[in-house]
mmCIF file of the N, C-alpha and C atoms, coordinates in Angstrom:
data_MODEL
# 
_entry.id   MODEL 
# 
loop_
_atom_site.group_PDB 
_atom_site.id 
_atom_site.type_symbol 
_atom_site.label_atom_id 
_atom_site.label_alt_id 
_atom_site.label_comp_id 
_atom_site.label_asym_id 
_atom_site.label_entity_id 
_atom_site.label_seq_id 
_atom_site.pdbx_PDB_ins_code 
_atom_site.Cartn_x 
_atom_site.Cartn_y 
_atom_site.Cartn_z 
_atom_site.occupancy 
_atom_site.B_iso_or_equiv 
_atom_site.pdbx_formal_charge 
_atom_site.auth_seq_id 
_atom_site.auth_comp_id 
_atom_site.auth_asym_id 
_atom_site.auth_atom_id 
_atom_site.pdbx_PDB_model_num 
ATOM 1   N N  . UNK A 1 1  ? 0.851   -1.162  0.000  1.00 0.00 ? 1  UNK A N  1 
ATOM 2   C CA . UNK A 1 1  ? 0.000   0.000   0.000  1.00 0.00 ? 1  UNK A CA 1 
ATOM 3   C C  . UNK A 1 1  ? 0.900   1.229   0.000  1.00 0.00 ? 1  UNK A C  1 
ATOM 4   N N  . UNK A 1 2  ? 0.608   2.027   -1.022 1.00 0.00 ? 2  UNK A N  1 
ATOM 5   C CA . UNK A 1 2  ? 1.314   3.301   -1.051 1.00 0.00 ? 2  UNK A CA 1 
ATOM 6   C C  . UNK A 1 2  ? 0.068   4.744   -0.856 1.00 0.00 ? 2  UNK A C  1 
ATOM 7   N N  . UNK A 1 3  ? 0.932   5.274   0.558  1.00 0.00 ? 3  UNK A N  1 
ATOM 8   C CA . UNK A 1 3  ? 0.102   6.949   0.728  1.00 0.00 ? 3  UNK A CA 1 
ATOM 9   C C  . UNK A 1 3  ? 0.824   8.063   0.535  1.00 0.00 ? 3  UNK A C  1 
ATOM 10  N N  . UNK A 1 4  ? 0.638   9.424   0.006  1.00 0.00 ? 4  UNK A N  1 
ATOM 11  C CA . UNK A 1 4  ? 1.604   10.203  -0.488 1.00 0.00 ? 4  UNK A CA 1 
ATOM 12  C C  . UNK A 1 4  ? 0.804   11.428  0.147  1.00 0.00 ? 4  UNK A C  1 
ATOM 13  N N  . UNK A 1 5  ? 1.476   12.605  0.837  1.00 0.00 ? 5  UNK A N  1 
ATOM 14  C CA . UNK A 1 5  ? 0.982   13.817  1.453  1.00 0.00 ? 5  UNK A CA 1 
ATOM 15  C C  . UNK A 1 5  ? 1.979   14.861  0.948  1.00 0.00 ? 5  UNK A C  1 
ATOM 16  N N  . UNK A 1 6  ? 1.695   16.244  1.136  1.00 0.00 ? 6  UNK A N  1 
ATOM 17  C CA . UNK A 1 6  ? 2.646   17.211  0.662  1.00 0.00 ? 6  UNK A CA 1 
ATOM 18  C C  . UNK A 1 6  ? 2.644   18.475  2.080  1.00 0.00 ? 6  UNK A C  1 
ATOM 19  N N  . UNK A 1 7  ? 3.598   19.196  1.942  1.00 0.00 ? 7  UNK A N  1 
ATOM 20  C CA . UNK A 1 7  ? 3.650   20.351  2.946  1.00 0.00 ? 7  UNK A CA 1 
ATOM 21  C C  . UNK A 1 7  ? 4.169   21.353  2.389  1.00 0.00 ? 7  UNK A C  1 
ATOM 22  N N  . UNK A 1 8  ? 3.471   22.173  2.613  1.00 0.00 ? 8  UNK A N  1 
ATOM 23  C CA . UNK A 1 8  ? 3.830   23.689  1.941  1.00 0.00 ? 8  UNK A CA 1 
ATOM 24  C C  . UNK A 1 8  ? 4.489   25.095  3.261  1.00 0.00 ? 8  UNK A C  1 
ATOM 25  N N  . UNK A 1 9  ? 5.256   25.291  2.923  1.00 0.00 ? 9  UNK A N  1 
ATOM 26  C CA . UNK A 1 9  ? 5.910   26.226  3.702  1.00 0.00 ? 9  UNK A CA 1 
ATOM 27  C C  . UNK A 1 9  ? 5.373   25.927  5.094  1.00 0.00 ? 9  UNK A C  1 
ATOM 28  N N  . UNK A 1 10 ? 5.712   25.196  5.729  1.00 0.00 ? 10 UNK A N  1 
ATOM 29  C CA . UNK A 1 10 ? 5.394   24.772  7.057  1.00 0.00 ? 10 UNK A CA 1 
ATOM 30  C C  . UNK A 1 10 ? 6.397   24.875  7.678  1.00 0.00 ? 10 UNK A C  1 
ATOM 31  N N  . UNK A 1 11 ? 5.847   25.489  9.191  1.00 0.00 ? 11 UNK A N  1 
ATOM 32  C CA . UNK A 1 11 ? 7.330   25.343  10.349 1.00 0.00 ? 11 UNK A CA 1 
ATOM 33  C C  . UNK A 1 11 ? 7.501   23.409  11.177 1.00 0.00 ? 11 UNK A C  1 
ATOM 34  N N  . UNK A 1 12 ? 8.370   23.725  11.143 1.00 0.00 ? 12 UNK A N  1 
ATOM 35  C CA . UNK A 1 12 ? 8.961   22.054  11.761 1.00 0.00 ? 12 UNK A CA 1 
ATOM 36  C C  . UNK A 1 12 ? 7.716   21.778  12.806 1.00 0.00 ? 12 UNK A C  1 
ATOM 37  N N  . UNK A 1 13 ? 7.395   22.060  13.746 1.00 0.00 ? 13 UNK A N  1 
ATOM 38  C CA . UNK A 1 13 ? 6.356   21.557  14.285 1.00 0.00 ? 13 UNK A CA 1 
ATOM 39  C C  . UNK A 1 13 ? 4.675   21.400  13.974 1.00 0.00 ? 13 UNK A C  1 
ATOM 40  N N  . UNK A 1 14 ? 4.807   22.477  12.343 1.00 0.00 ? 14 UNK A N  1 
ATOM 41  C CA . UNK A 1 14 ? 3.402   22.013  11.835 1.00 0.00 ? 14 UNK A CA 1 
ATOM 42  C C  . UNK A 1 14 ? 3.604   20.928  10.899 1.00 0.00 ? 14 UNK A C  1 
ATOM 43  N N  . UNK A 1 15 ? 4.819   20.626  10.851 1.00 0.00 ? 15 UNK A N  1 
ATOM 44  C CA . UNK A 1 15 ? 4.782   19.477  9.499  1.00 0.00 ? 15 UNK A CA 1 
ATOM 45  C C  . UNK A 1 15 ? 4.938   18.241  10.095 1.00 0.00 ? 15 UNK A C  1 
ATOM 46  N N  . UNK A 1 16 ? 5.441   18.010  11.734 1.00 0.00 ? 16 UNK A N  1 
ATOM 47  C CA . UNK A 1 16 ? 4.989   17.197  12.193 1.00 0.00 ? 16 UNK A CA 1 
ATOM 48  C C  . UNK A 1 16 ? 3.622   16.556  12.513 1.00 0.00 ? 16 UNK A C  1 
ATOM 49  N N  . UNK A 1 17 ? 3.181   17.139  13.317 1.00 0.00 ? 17 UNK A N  1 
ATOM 50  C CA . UNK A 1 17 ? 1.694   17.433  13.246 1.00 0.00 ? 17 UNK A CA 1 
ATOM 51  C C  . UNK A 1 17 ? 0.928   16.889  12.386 1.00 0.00 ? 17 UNK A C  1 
ATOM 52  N N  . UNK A 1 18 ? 1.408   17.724  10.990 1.00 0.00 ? 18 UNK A N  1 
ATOM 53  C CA . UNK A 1 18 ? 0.655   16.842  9.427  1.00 0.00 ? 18 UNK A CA 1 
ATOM 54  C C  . UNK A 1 18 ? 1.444   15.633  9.389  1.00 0.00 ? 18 UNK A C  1 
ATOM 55  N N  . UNK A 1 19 ? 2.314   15.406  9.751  1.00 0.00 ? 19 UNK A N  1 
ATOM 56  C CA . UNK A 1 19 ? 2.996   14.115  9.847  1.00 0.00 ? 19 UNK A CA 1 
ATOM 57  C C  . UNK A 1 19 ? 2.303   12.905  10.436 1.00 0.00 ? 19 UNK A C  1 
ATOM 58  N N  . UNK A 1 20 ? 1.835   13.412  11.276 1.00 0.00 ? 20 UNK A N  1 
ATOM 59  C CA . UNK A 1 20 ? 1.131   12.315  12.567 1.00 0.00 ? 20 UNK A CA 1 
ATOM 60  C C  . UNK A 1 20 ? -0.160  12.165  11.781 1.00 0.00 ? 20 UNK A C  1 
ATOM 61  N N  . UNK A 1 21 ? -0.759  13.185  11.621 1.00 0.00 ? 21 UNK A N  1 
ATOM 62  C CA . UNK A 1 21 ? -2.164  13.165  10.679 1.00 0.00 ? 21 UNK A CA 1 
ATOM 63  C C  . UNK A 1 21 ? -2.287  12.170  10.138 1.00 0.00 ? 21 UNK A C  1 
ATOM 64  N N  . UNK A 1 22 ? -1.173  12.263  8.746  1.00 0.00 ? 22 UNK A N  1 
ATOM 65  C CA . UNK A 1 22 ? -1.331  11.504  7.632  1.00 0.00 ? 22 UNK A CA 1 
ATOM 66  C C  . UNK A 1 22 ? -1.287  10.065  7.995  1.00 0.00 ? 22 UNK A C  1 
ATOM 67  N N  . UNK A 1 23 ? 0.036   9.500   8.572  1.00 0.00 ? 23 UNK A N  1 
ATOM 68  C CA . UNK A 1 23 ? 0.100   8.493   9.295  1.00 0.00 ? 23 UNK A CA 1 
ATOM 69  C C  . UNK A 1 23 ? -0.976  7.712   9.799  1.00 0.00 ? 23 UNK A C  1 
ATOM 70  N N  . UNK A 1 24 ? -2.115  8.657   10.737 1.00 0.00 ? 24 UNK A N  1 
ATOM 71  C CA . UNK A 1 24 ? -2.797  7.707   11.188 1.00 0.00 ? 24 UNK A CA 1 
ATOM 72  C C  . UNK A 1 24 ? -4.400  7.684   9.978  1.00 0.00 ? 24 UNK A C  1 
ATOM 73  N N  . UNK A 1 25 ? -3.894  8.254   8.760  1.00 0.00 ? 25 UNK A N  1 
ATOM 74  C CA . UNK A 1 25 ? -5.189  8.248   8.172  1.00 0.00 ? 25 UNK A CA 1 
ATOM 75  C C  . UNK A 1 25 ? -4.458  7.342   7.258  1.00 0.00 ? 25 UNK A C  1 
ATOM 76  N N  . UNK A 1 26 ? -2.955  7.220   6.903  1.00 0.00 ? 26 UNK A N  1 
ATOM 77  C CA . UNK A 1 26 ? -2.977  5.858   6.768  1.00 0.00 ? 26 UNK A CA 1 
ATOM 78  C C  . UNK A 1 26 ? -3.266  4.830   6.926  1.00 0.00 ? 26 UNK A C  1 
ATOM 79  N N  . UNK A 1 27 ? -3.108  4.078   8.594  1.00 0.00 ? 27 UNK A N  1 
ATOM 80  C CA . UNK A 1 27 ? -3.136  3.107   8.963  1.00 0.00 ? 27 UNK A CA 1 
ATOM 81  C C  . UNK A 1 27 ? -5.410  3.094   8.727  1.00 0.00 ? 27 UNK A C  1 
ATOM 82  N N  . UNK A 1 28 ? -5.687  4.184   9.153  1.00 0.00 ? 28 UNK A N  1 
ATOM 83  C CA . UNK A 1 28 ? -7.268  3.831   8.602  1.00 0.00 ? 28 UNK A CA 1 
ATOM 84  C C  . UNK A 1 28 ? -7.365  3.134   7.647  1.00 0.00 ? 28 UNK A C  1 
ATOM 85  N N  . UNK A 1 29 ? -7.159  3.669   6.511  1.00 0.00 ? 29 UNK A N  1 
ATOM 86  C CA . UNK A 1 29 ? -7.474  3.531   5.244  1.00 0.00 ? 29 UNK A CA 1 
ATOM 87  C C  . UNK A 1 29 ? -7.117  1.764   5.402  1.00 0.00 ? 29 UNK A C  1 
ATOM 88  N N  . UNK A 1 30 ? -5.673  1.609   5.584  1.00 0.00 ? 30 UNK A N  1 
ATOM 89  C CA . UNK A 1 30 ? -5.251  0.036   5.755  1.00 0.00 ? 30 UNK A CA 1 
ATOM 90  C C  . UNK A 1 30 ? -6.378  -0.766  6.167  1.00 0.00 ? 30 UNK A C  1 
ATOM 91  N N  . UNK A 1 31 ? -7.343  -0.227  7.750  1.00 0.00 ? 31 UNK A N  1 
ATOM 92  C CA . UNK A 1 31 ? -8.137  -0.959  8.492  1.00 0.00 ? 31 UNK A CA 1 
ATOM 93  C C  . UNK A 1 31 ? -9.234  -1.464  7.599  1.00 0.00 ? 31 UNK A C  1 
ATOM 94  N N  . UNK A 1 32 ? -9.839  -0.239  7.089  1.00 0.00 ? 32 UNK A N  1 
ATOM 95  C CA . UNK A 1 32 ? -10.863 0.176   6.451  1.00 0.00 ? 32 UNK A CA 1 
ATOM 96  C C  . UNK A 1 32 ? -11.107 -0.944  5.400  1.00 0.00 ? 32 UNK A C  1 
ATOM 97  N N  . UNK A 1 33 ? -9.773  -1.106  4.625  1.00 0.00 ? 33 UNK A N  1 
ATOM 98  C CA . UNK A 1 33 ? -9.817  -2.562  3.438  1.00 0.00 ? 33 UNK A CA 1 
ATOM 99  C C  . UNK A 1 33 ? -10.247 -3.932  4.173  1.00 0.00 ? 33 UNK A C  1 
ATOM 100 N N  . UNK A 1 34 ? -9.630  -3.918  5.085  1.00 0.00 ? 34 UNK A N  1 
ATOM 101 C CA . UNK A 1 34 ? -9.711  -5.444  5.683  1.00 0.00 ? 34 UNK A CA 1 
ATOM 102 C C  . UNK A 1 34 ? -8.741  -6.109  6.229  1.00 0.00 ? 34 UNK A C  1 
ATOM 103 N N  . UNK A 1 35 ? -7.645  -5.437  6.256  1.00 0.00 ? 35 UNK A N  1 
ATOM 104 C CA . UNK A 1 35 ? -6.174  -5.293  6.751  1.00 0.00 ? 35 UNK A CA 1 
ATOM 105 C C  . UNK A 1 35 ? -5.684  -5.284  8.196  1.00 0.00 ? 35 UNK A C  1 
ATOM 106 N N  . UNK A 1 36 ? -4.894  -6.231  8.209  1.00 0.00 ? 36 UNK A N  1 
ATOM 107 C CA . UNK A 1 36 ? -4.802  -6.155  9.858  1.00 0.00 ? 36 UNK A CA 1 
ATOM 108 C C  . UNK A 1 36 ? -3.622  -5.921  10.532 1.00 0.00 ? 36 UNK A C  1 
ATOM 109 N N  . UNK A 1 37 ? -2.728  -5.697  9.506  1.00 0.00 ? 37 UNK A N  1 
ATOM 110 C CA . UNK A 1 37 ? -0.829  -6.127  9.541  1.00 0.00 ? 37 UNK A CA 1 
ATOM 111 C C  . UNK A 1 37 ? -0.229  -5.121  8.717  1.00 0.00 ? 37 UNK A C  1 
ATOM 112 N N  . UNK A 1 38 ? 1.095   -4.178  8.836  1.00 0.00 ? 38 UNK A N  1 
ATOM 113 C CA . UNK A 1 38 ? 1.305   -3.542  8.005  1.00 0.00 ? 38 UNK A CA 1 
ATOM 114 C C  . UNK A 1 38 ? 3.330   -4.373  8.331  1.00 0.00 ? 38 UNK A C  1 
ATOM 115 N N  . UNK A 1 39 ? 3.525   -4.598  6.839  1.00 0.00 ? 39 UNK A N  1 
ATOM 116 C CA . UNK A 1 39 ? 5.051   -5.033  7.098  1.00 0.00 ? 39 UNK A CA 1 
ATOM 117 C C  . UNK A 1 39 ? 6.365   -4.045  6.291  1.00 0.00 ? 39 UNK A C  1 
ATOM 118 N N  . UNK A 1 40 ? 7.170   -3.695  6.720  1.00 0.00 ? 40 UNK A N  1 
ATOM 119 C CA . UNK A 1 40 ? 8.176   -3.329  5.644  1.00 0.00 ? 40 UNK A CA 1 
ATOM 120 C C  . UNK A 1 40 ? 7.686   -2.005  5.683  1.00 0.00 ? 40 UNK A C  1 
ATOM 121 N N  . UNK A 1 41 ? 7.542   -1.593  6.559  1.00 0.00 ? 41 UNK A N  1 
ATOM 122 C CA . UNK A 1 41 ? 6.696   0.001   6.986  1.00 0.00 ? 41 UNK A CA 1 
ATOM 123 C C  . UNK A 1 41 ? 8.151   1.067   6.692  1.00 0.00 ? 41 UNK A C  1 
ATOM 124 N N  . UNK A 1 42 ? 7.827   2.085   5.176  1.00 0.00 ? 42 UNK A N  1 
ATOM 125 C CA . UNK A 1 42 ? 8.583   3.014   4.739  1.00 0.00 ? 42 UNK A CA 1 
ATOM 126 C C  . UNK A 1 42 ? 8.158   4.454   5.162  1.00 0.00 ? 42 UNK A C  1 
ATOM 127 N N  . UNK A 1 43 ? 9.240   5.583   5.385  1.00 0.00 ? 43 UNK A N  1 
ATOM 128 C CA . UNK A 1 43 ? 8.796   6.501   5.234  1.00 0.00 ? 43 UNK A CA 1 
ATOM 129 C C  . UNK A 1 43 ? 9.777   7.525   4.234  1.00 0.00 ? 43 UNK A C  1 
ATOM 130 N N  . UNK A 1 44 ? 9.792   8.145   3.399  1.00 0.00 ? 44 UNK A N  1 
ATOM 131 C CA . UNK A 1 44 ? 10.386  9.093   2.688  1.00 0.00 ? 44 UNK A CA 1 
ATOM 132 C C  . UNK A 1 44 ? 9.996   10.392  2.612  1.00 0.00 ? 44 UNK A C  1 
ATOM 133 N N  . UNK A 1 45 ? 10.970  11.246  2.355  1.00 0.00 ? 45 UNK A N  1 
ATOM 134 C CA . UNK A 1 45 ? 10.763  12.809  2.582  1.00 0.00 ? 45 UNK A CA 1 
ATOM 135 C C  . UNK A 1 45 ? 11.251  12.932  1.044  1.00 0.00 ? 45 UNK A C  1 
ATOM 136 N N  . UNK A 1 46 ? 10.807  14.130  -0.047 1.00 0.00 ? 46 UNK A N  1 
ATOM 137 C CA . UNK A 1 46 ? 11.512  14.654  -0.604 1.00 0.00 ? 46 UNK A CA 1 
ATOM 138 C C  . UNK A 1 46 ? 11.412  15.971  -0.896 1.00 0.00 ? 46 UNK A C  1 
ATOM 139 N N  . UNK A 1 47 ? 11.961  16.956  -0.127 1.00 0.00 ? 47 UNK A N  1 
ATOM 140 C CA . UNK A 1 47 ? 11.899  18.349  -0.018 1.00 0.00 ? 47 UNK A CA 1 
ATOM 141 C C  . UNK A 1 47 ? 12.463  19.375  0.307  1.00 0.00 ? 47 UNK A C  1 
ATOM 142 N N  . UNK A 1 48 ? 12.441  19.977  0.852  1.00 0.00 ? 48 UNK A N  1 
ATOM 143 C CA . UNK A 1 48 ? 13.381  20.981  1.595  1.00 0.00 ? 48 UNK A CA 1 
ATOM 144 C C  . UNK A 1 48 ? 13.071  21.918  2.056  1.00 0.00 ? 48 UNK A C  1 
ATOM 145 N N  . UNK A 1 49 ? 14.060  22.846  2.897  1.00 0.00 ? 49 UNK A N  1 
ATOM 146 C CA . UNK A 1 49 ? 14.038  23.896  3.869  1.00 0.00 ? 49 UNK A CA 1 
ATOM 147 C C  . UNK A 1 49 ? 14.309  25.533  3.267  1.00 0.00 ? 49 UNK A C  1 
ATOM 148 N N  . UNK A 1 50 ? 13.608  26.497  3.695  1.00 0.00 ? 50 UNK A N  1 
ATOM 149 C CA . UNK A 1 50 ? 13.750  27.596  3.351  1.00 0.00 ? 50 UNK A CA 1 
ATOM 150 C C  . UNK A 1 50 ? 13.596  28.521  4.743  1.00 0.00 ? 50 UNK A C  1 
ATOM 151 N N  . UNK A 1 51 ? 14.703  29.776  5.028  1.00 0.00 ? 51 UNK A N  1 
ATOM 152 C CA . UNK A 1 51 ? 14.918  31.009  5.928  1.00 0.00 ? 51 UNK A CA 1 
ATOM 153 C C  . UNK A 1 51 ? 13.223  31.296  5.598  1.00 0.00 ? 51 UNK A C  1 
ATOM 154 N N  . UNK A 1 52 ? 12.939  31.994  7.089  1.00 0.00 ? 52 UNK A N  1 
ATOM 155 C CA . UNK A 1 52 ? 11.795  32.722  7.279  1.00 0.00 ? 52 UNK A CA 1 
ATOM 156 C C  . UNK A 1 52 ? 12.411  33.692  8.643  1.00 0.00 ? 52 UNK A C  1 
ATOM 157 N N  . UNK A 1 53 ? 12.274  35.351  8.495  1.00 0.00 ? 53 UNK A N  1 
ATOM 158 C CA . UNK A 1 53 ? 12.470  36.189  9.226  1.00 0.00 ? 53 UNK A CA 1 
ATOM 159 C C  . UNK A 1 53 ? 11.208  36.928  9.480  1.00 0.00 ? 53 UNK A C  1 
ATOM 160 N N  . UNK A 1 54 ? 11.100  37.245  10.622 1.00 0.00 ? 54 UNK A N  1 
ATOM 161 C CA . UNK A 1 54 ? 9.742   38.323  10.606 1.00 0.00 ? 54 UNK A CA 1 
ATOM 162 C C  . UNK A 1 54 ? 10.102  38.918  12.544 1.00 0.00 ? 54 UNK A C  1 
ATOM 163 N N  . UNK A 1 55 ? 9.577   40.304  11.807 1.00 0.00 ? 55 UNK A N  1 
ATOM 164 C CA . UNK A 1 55 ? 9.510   40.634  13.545 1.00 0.00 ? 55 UNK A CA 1 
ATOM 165 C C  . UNK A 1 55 ? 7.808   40.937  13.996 1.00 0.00 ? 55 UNK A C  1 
ATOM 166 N N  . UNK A 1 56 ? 8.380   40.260  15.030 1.00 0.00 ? 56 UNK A N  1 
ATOM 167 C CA . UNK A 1 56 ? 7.065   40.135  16.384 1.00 0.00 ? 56 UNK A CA 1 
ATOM 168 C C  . UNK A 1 56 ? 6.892   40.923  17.501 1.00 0.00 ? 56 UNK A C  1 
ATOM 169 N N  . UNK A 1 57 ? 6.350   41.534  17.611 1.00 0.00 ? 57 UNK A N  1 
ATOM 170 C CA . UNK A 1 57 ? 6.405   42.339  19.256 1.00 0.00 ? 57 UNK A CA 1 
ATOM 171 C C  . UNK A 1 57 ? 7.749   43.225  18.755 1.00 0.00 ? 57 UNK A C  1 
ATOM 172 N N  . UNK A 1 58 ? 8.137   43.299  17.741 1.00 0.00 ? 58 UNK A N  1 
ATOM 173 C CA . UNK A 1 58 ? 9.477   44.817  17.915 1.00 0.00 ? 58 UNK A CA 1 
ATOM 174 C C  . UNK A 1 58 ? 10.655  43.672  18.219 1.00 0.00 ? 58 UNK A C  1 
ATOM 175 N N  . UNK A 1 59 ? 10.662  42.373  17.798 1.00 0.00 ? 59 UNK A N  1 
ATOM 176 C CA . UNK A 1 59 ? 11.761  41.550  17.874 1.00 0.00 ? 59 UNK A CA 1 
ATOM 177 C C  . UNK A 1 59 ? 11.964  40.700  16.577 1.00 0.00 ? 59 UNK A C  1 
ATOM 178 N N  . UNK A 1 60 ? 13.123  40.180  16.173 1.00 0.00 ? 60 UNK A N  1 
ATOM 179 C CA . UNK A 1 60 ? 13.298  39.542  15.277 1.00 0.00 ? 60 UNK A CA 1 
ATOM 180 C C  . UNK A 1 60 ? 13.037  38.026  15.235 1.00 0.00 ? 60 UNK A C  1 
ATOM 181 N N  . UNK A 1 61 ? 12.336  37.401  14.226 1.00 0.00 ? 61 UNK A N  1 
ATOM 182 C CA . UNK A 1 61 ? 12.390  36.292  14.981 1.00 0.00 ? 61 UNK A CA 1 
ATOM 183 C C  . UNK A 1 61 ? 13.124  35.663  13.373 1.00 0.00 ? 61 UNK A C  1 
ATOM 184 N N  . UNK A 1 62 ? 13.660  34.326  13.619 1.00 0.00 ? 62 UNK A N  1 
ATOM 185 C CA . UNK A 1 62 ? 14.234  33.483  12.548 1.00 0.00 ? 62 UNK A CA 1 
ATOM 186 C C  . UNK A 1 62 ? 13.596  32.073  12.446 1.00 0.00 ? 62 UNK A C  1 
ATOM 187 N N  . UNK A 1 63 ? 13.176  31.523  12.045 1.00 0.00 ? 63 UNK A N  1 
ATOM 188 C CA . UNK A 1 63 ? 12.498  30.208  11.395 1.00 0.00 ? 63 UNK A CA 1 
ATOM 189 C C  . UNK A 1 63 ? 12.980  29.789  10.346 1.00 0.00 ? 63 UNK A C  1 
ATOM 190 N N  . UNK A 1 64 ? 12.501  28.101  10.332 1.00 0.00 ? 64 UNK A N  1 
ATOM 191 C CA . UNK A 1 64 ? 12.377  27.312  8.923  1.00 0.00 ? 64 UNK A CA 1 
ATOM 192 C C  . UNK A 1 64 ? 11.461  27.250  8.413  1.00 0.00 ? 64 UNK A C  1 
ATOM 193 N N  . UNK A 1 65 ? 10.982  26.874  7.166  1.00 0.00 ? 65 UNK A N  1 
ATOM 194 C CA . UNK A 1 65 ? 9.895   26.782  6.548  1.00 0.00 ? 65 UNK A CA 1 
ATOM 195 C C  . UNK A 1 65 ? 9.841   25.757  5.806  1.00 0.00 ? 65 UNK A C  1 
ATOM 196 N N  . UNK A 1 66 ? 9.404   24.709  5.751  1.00 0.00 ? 66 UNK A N  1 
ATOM 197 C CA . UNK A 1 66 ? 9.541   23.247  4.989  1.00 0.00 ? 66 UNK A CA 1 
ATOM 198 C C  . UNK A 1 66 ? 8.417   23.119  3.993  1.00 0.00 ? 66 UNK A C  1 
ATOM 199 N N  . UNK A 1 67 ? 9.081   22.267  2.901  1.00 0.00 ? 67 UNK A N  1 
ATOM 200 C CA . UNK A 1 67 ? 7.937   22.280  1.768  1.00 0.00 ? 67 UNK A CA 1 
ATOM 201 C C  . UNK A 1 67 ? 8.233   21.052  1.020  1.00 0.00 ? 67 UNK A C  1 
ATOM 202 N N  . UNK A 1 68 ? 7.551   20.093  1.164  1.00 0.00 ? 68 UNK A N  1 
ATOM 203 C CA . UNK A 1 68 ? 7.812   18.543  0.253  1.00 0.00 ? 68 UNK A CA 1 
ATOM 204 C C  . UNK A 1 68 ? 6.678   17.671  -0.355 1.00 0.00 ? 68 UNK A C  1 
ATOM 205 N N  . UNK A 1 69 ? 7.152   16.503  -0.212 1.00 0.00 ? 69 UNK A N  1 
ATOM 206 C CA . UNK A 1 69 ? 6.225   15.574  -0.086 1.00 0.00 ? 69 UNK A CA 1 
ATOM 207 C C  . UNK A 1 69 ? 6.886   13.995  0.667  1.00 0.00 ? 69 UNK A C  1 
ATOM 208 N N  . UNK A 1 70 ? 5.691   13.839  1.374  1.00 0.00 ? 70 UNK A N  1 
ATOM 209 C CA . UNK A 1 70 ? 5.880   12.701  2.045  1.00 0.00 ? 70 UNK A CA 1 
ATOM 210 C C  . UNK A 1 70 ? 5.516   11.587  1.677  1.00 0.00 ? 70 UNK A C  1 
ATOM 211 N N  . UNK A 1 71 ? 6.051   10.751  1.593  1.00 0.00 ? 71 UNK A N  1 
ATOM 212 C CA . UNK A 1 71 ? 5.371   8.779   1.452  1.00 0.00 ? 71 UNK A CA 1 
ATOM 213 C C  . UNK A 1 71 ? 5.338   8.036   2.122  1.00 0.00 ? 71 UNK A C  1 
ATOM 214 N N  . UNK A 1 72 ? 4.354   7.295   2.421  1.00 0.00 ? 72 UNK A N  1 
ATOM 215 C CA . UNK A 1 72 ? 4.223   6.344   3.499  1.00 0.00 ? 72 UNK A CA 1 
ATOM 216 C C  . UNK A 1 72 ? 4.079   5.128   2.501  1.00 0.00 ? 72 UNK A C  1 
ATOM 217 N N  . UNK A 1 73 ? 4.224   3.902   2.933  1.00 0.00 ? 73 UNK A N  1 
ATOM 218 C CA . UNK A 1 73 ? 4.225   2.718   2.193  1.00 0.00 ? 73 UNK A CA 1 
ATOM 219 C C  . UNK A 1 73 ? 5.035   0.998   2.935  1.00 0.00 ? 73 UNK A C  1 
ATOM 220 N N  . UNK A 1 74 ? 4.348   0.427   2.576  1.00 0.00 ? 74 UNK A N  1 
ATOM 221 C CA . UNK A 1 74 ? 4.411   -0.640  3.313  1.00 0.00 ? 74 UNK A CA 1 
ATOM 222 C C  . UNK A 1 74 ? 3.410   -2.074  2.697  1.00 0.00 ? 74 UNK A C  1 
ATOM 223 N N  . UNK A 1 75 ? 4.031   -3.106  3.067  1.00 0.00 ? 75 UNK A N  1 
ATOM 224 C CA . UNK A 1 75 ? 3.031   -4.267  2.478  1.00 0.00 ? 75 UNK A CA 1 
ATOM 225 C C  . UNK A 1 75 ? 1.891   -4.596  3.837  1.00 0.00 ? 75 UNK A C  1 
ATOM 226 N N  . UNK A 1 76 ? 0.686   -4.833  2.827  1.00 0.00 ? 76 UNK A N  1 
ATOM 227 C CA . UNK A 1 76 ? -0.709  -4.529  4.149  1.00 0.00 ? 76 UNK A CA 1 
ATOM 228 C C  . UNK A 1 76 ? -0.854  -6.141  4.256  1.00 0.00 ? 76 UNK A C  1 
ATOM 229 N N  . UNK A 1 77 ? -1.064  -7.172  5.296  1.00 0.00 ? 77 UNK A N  1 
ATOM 230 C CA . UNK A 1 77 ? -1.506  -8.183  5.780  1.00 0.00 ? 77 UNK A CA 1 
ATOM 231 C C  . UNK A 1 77 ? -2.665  -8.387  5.890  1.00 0.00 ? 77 UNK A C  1 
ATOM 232 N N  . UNK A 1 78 ? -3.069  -9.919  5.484  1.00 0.00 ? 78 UNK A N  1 
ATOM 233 C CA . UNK A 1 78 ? -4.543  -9.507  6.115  1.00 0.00 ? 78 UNK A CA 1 
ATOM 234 C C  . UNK A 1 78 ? -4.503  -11.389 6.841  1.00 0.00 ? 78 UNK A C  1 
ATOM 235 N N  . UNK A 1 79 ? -4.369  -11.460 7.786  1.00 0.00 ? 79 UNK A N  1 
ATOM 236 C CA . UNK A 1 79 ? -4.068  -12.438 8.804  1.00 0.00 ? 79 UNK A CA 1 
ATOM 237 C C  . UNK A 1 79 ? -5.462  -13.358 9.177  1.00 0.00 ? 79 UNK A C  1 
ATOM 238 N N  . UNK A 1 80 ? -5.396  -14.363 8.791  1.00 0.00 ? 80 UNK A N  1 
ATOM 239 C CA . UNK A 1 80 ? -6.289  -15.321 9.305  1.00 0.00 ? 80 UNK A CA 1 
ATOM 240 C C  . UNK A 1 80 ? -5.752  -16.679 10.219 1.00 0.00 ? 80 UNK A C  1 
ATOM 241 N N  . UNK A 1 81 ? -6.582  -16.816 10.786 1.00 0.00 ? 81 UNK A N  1 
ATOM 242 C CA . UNK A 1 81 ? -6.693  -17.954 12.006 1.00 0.00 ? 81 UNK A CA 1 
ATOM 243 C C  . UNK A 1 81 ? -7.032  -19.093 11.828 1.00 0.00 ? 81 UNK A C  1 
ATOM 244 N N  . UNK A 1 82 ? -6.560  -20.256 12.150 1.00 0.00 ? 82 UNK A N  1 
ATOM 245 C CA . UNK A 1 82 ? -7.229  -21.378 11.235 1.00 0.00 ? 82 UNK A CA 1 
ATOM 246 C C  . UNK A 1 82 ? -7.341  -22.236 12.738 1.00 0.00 ? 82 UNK A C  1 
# 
C-alpha cells in the first residue's frame, strides 16, 4: 500500500503534526480494506528547507519553513486464524 501527502511552507512543528495526521489516516485507510498487519513500513521525505524572518512584538524572529512531499508505504496483511 502506497500513501503520499505534501507540505507547503510549514514550520517544523506544523509538518509534524501533518505528519502524525497523515500516518494515522494511513493506517485507517489500511483498516478500512480489511487489513490487519502492516510489514516493511517506509517513510520518505523529498523536499526541503527555506529562511523565514519576521519581527514580532518589535523583535526579530528566525524560522524554517519546509515544503515537500511525504510517502508512506508498506506491504498490508490480512491475517487469518485457522
Amino acid at each position: 500500500m502506497y500513501y503520499q501527502f505534501y507540505s507547503t511552507n510549514s514550520l517544523p512543528v506544523a509538518l509534524s503534526e501533518n505528519f502524525t495526521a497523515h500516518r494515522d489516516k494511513f493506517v485507517t485507510i489500511i483498516q478500512k480494506a480489511g487489513f490487519n498487519a502492516l510489514v516493511d513500513y517506509r517513510e520518505n521525505w523529498l523536499g526541503g528547507s527555506g529562511g523565514l524572518e519576521y519581527s514580532e512584538f518589535g523583535m526579530t524572529t528566525r524560522n524554517v519553513l519546509i515544503s515537500g512531499v511525504g510517502t508512506l508505504s508498506g506491504t498490508a496483511l490480512k491475517l487469518d486464524c485457522k
